[in-house]
C-alpha positions as CSV (number, residue, x, y, z in Angstrom):
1,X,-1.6,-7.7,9.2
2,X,2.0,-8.7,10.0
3,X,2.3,-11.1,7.5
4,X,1.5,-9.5,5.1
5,X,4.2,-10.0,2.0
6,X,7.5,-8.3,1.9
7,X,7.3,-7.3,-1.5
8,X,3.9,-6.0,-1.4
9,X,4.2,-2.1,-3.1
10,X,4.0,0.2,-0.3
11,X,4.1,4.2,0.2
12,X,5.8,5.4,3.2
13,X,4.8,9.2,4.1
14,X,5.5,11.6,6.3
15,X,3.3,14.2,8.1
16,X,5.4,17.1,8.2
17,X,5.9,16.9,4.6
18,X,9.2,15.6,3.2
19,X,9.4,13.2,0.1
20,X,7.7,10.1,0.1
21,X,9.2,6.7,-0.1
22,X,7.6,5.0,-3.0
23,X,8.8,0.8,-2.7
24,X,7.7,-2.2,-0.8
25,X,6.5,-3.4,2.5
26,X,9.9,-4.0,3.6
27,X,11.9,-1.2,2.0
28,X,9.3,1.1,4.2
29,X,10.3,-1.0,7.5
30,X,13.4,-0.8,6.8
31,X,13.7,3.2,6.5
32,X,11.4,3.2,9.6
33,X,14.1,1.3,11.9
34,X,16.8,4.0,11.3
35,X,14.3,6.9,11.9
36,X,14.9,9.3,15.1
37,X,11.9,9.2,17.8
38,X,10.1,12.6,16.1
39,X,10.7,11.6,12.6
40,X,8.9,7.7,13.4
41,X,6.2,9.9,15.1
42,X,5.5,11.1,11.7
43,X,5.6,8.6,9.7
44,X,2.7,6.4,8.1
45,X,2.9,3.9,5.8
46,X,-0.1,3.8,2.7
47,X,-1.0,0.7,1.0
48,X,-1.5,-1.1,-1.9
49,X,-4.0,-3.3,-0.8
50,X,-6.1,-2.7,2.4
51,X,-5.7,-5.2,5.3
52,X,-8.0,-6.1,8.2
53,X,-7.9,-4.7,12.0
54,X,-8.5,-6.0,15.4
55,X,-12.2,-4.5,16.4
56,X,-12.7,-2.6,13.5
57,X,-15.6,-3.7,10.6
58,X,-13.6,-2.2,7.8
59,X,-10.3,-2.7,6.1
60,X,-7.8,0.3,6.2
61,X,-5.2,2.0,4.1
62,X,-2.8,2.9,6.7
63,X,-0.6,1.6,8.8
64,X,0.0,3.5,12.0
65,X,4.0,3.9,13.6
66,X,3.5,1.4,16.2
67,X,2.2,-1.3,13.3
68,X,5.3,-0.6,11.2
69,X,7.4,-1.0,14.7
70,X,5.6,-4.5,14.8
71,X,7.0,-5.1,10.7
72,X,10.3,-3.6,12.1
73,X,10.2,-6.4,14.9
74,X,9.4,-8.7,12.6
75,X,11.9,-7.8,10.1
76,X,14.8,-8.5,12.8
77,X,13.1,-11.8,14.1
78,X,13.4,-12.9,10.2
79,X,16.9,-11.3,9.5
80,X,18.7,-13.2,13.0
């Protein structure tokens, strides 16, 4: 899953109900890094194109906050 392409289109929403952001894999992280604790609580991030989990027999949709922390991660590791 965390390889997944940067440019991939992605949806990034929010539970509570504010706007979406409508872009790409890495446009989502990149909101997702300057959120606040409550607001990253929140957030999910829908996809394009379903990808594969650890233990689980299908493919999903969503990617959970602590996933897009791991694209967040990965984003730094790639930007330094």
């Amino acid at each position: 899953m965390l390889n997944m392409p940067w440019d991939q289109p992605a949806t990034m929403i929010d539970l509570d109900g504010k706007a979406p952001i409508i872009g790409t894999i890495r446009d989502c992280a990149q909101h997702f890094a300057i959120f606040k604790p409550h607001a990253k609580e929140q957030a999910r991030i829908l996809l394009t194109q379903p990808v594969h989990r650890e233990g689980r027999k299908t493919r999903t949709w969503v990617l959970e906050p602590w996933e897009i922390e791991k694209l967040v991660e990965r984003l730094r590791a790639e930007v330094h």
